[in-house]
KOLLUMSE-199966 format. One line per 10 residues: their letters; for each residue x, y, z of N, C-alpha, C. Coordinates in nm, 3 decimals. Layout:
<pts>
a	X/Y/Z/X/Y/Z/X/Y/Z  ...
</pts>
This chain:
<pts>
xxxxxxxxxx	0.084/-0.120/0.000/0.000/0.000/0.000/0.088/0.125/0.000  0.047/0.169/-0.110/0.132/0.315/-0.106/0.106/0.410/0.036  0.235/0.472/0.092/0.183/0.565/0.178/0.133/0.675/0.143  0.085/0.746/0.237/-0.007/0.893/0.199/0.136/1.005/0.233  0.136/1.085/0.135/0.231/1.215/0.127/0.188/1.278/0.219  0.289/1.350/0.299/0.292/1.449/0.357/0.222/1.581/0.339  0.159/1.610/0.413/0.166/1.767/0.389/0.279/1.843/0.421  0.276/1.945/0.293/0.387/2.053/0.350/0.359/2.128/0.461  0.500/2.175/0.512/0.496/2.273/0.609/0.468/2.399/0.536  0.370/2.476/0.585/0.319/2.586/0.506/0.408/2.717/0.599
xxxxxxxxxx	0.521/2.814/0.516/0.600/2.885/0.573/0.550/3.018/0.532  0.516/3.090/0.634/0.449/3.243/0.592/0.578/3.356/0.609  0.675/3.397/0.479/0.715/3.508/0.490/0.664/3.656/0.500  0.694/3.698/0.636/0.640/3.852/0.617/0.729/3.935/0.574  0.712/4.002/0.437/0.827/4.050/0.407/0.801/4.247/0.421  0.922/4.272/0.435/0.888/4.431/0.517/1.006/4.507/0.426  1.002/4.458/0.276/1.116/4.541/0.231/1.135/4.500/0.065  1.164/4.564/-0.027/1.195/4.504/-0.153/1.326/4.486/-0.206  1.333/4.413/-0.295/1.520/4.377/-0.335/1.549/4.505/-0.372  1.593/4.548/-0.358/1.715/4.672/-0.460/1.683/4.655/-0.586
xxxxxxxxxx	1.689/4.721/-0.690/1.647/4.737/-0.821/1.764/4.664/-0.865  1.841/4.684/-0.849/1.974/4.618/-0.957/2.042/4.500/-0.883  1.993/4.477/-0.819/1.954/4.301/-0.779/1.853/4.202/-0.829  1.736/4.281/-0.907/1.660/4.192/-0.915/1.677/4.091/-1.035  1.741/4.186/-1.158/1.743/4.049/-1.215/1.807/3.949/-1.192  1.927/3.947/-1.053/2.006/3.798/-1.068/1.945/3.713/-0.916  1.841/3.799/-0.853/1.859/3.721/-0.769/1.685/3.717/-0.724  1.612/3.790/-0.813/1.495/3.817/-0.825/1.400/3.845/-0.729  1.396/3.839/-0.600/1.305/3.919/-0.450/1.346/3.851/-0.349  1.303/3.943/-0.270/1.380/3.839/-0.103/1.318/3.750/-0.101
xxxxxxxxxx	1.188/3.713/-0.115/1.136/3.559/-0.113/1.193/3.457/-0.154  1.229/3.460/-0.302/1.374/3.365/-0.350/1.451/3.347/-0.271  1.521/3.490/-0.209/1.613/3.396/-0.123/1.578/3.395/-0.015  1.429/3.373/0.060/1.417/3.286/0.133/1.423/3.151/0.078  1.372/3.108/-0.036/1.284/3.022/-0.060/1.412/2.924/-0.107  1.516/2.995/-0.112/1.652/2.941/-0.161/1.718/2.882/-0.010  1.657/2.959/0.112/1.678/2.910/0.243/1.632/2.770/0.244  1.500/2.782/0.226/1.437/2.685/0.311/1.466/2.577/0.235  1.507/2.543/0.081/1.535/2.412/-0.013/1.604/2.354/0.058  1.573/2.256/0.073/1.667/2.112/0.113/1.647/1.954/0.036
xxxxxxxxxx	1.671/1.870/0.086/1.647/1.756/0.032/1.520/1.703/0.086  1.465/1.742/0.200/1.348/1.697/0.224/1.225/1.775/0.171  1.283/1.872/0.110/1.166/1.964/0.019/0.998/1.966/0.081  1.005/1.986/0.221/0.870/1.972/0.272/0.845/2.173/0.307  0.895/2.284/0.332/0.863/2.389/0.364/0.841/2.450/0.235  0.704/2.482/0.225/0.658/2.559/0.151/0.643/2.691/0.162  0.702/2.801/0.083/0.755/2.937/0.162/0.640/3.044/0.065  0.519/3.095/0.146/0.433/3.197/0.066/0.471/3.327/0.130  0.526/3.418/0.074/0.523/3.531/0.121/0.458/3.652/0.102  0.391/3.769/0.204/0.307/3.864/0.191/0.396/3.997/0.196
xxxxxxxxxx	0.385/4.095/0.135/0.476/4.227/0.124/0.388/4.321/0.240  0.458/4.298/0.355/0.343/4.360/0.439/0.346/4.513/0.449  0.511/4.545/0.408/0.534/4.737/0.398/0.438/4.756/0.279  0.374/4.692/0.188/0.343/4.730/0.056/0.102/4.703/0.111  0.121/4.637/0.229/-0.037/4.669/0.255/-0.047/4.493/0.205  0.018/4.392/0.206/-0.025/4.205/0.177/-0.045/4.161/0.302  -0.157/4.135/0.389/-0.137/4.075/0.501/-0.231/3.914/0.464  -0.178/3.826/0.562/-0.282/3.693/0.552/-0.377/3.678/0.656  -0.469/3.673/0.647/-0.602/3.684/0.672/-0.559/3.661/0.846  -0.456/3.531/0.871/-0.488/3.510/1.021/-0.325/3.414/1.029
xxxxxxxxxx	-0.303/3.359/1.161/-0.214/3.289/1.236/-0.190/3.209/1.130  -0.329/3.151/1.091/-0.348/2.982/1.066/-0.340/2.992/0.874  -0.254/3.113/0.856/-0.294/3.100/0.680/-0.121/3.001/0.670  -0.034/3.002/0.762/0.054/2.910/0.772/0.098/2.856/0.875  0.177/2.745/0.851/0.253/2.629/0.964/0.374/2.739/1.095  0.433/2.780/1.006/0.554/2.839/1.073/0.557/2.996/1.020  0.634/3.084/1.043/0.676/3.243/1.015/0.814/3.283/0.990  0.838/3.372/0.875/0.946/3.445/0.925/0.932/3.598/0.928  0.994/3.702/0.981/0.983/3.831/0.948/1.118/3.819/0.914  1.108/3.945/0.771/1.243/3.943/0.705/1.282/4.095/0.728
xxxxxxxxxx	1.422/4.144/0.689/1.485/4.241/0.713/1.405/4.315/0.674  1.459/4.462/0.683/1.382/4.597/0.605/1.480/4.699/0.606  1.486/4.824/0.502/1.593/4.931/0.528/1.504/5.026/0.643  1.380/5.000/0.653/1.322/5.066/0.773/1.395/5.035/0.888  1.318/5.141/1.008/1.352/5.135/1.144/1.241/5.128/1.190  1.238/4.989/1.282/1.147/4.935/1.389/1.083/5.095/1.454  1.217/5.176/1.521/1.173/5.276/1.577/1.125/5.410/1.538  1.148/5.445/1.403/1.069/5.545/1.367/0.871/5.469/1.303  0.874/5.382/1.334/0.770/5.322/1.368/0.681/5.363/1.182  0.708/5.279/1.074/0.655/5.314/0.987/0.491/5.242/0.987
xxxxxxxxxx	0.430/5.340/0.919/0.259/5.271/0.950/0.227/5.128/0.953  0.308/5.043/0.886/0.283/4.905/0.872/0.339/4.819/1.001  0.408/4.915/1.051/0.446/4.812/1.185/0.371/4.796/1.312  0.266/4.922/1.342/0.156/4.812/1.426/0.035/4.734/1.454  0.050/4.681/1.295/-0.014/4.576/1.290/0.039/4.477/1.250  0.200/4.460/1.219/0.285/4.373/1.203/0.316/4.334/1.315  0.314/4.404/1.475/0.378/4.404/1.540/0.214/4.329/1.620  0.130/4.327/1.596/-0.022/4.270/1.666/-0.008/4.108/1.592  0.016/4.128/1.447/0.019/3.978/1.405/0.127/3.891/1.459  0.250/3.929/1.464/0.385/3.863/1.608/0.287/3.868/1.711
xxxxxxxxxx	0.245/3.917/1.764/0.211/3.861/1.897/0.105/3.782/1.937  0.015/3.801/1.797/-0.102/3.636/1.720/-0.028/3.534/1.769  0.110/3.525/1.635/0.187/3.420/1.615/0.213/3.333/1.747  0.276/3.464/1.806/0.365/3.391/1.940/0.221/3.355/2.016  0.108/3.425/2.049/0.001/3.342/2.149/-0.047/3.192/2.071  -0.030/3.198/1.955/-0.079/3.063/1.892/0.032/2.964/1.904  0.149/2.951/1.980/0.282/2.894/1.962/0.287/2.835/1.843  0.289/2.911/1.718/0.385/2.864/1.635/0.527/2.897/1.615  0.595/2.813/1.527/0.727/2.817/1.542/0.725/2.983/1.449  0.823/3.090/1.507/0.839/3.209/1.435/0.974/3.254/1.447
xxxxxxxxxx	1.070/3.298/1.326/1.188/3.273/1.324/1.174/3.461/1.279  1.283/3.596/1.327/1.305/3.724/1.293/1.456/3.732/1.278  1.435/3.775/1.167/1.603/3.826/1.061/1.571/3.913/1.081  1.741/4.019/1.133/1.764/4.158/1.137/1.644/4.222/1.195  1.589/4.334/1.101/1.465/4.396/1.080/1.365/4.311/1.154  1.374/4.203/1.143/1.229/4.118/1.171/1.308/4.067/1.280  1.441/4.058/1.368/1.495/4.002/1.516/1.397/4.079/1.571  1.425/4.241/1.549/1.414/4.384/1.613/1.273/4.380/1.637  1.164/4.406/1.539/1.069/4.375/1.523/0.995/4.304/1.623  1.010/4.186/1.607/1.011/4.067/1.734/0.980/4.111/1.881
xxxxxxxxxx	1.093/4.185/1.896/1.150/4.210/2.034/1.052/4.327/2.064  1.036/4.425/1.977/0.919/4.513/2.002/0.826/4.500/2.003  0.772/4.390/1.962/0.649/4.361/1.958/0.633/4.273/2.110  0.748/4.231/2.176/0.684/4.149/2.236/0.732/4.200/2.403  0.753/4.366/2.390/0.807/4.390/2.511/0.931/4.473/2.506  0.987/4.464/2.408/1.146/4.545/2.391/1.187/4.629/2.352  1.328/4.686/2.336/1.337/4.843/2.295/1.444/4.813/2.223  1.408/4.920/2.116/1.487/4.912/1.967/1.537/5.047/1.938  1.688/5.081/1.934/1.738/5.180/1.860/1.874/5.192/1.779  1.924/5.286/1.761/2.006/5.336/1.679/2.118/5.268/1.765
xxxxxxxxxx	2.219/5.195/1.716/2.343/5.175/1.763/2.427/5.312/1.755  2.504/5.322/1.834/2.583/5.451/1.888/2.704/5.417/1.864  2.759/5.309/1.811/2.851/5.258/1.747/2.829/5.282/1.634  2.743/5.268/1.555/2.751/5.285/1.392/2.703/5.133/1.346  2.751/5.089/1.217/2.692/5.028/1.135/2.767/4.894/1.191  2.696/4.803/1.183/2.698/4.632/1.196/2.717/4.616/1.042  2.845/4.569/0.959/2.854/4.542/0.827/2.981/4.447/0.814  2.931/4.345/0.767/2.965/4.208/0.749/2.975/4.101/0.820  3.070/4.076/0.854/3.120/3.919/0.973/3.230/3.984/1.085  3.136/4.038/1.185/3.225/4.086/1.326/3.213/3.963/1.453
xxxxxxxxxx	3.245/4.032/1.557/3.328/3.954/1.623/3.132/3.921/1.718  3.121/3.753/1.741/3.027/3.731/1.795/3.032/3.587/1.806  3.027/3.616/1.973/2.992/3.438/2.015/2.884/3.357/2.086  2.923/3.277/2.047/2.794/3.200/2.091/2.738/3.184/2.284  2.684/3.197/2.293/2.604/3.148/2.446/2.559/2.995/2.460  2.572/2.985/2.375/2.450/2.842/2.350/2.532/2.750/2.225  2.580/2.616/2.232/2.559/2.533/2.152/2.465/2.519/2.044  2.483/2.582/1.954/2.391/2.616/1.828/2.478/2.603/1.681  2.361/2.590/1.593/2.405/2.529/1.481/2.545/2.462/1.414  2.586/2.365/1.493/2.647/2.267/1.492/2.815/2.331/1.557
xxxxxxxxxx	2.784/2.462/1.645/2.941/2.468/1.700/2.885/2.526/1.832  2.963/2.504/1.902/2.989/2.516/2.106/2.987/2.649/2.144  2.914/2.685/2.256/2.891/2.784/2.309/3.073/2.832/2.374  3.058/2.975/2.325/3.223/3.026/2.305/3.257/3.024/2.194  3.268/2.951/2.086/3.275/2.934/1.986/3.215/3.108/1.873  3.248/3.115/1.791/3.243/3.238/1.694/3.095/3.174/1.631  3.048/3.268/1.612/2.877/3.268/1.509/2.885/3.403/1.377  2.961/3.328/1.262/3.019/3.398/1.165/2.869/3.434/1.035  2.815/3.506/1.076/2.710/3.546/0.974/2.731/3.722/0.907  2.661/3.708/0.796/2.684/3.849/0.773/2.574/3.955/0.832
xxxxxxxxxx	2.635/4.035/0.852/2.533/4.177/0.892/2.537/4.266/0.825  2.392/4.335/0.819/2.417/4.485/0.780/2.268/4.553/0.855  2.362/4.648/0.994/2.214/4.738/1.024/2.320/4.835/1.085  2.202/4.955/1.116/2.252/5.040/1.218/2.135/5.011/1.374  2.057/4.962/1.356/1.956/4.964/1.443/2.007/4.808/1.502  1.939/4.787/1.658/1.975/4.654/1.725/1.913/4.699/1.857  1.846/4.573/1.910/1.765/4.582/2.012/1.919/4.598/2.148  1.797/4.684/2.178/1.891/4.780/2.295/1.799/4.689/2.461  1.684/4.667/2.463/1.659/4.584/2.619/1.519/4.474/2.516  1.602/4.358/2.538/1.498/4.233/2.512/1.363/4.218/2.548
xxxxxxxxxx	1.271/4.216/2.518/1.190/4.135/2.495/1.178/4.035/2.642  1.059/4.054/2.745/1.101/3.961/2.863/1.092/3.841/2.801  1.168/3.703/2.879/1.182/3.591/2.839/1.260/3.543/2.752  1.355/3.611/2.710/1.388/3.590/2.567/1.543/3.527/2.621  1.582/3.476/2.620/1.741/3.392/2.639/1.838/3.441/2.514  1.945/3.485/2.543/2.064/3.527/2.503/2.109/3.444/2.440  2.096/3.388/2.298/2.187/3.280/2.196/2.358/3.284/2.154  2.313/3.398/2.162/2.473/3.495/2.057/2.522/3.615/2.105  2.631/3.683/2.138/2.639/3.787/2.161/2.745/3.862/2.106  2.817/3.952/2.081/2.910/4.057/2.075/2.913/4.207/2.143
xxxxxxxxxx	3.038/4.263/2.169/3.048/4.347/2.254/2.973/4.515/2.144  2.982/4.466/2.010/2.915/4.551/1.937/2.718/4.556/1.943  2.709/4.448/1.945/2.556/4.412/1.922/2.522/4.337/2.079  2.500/4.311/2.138/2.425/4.202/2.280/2.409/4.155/2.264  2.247/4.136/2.204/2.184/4.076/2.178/2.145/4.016/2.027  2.222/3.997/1.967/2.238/3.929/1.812/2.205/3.779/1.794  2.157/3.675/1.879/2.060/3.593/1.865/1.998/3.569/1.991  1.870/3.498/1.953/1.776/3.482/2.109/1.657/3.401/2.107  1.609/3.394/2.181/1.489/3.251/2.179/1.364/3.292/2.315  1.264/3.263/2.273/1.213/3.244/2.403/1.073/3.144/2.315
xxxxxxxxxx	1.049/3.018/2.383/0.998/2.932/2.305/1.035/2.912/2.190  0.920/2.866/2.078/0.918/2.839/1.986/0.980/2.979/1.899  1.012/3.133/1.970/1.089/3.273/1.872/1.189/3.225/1.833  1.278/3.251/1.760/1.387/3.254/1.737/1.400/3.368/1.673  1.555/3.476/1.697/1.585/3.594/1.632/1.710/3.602/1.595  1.748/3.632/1.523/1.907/3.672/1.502/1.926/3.812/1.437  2.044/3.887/1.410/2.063/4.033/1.403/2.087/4.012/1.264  2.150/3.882/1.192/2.244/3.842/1.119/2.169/3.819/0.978  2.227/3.772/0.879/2.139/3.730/0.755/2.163/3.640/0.741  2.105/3.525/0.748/2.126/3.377/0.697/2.057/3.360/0.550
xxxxxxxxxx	2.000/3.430/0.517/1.940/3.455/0.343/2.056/3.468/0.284  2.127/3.557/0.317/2.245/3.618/0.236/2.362/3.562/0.217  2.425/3.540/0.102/2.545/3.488/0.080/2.661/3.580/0.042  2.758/3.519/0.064/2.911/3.629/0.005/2.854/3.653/-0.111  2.829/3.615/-0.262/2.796/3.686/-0.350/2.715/3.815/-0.327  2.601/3.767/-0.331/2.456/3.891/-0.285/2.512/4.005/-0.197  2.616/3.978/-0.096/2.634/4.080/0.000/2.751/4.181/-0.056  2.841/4.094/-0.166/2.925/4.153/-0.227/2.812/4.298/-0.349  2.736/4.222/-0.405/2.662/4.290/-0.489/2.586/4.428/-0.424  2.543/4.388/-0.260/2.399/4.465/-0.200/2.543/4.602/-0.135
xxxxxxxxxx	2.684/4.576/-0.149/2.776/4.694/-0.068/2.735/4.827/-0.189  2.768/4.792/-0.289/2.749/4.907/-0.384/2.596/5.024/-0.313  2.518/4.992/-0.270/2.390/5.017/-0.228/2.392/5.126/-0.052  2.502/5.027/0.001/2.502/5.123/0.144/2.610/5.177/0.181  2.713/5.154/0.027/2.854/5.257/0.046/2.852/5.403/0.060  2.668/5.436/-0.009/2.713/5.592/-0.005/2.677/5.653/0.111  2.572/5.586/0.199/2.484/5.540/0.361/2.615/5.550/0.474  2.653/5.458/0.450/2.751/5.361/0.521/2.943/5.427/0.529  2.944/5.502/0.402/3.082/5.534/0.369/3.206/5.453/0.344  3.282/5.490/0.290/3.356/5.376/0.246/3.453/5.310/0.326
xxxxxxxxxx	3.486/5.387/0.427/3.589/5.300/0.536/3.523/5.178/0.611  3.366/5.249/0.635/3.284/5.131/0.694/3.315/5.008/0.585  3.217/5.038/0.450/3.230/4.942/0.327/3.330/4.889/0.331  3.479/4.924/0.313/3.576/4.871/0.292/3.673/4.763/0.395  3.609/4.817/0.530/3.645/4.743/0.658/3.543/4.584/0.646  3.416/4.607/0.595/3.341/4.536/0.577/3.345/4.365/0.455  3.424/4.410/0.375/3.465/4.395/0.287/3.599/4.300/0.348  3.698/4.320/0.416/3.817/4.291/0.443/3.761/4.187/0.595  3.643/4.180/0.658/3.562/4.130/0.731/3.545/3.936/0.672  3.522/3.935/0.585/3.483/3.798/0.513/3.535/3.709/0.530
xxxxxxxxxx	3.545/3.627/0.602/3.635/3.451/0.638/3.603/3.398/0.487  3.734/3.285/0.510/3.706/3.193/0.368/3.570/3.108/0.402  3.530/3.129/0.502/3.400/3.062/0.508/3.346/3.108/0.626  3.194/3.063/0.621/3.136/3.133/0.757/3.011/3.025/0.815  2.946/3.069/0.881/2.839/2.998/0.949/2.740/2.998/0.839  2.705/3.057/0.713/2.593/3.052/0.711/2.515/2.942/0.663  2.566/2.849/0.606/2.465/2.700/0.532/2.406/2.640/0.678  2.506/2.598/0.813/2.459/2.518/0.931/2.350/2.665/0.983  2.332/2.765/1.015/2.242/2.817/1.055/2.141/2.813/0.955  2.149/2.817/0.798/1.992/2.761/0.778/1.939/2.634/0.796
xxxxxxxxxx	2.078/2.518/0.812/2.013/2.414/0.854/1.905/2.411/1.011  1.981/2.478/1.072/1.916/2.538/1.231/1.755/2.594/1.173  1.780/2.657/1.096/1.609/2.757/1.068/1.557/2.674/1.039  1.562/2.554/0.927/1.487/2.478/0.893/1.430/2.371/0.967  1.518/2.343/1.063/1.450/2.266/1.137/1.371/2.322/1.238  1.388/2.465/1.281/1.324/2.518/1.383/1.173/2.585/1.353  1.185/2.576/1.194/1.034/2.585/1.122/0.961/2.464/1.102  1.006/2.344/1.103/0.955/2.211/1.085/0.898/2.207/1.266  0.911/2.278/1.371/0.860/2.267/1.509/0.953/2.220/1.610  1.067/2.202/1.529/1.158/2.126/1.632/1.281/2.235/1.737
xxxxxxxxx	1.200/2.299/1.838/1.260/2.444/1.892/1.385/2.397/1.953  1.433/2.246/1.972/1.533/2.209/2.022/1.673/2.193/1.947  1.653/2.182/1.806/1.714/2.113/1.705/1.838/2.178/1.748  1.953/2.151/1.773/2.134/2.178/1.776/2.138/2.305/1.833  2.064/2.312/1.926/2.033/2.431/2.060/2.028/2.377/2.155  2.149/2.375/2.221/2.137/2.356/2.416/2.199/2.471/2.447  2.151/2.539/2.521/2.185/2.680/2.583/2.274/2.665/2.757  2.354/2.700/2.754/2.466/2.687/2.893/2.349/2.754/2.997  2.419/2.691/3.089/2.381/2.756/3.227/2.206/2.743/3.313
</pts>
């Protein structure tokens, strides 16, 4: 007897931002590269995404399995019109415990929505692969251990979100990953690859300036964390809030 197929995991991107114009033809919208995230060999997360800065919302909790909120060149804190009711549907999510995963924009997001305070780093810009370690045994390396992802913000949650456990930290950022249940947040881009990030500098060199850019740039390991942290997302969207996460202490 044949078995019965699975249903997919139905993955609701909220997306709060559009590709750059001269990105799109090679890499065509951030959904792609979510959707370039979530591919694996078990091909079960199905990734629909709504443009929620652009007015796309889904009707309710239950229009998917799991969530992500994705970056934005917005600021959480100048509070653009779409964020409080982005910030009412996170806190749907989280009362319905589904699994809900926030990149950058969407860590921040998160954290405001659920209690926390978000501003301007007083340091300046988070751009590329700085110095940040782990708290927690996560995606397949030891708490102490380096958590090599790329960044790019000026904004970073300044007081958490109650409940929220400390994943990742640096003396630049704090709080650059975190959990409380089924949340998961990071500051970092796990969408993004050395190519794309090489392509997206042209964009915040004139923002950003070029010593930043160029420090940023000279930032890049021959390799970094990012393939084992989407393995981490993917499983933490399939429901599994434990997956290669034991947190010290």
């Amino acid at each position: 007897m044949t078995e019965p197929v699975p249903r997919p995991i139905r993955v609701g991107v909220l997306l709060c931002d559009d590709l750059h114009e001269g990105l799109v033809s090679r890499w065509r919208s951030y959904l792609a590269l979510f959707q370039d995230l979530l591919a694996d060999a078990a091909g079960d997360l199905q990734a629909t995404g709504w443009r929620v800065h652009a007015g796309e919302w889904p009707d309710s909790p239950e229009a998917a399995d799991a969530w992500l909120v994705s970056g934005s060149r917005a600021s959480v804190h100048e509070v653009p019109e779409w964020v409080p009711p982005l910030q009412d549907l996170v806190r749907e999510i989280e009362a319905a415990g589904q699994p809900l995963v926030g990149v950058c924009f969407g860590h921040q997001l998160v954290h405001s929505a659920l209690g926390g305070r978000i501003g301007r780093a007083t340091v300046g810009w988070g751009l590329g692969v700085y110095d940040v370690r782990l708290e927690a045994d996560l995606a397949g390396r030891r708490a102490g251990e380096p958590l090599r992802l790329l960044s790019v913000h000026q904004d970073q949650v300044l007081t958490p979100a109650p409940g929220f456990r400390r994943l990742a930290t640096s003396p630049f950022c704090p709080w650059y990953a975190s959990r409380r249940g089924p949340v998961l947040t990071v500051q970092g881009h796990p969408e993004f690859d050395r190519e794309f990030f090489q392509a997206l500098l042209p964009q915040v060199r004139p923002k950003a300036g070029d010593a930043v850019v160029d420090r940023a740039l000279a930032s890049l390991p021959p390799e970094d964390d990012t393939g084992a942290f989407r393995r981490l997302l993917r499983d933490w969207l399939r429901g599994n809030a434990a997956a290669d996460l034991q947190p010290t202490g």
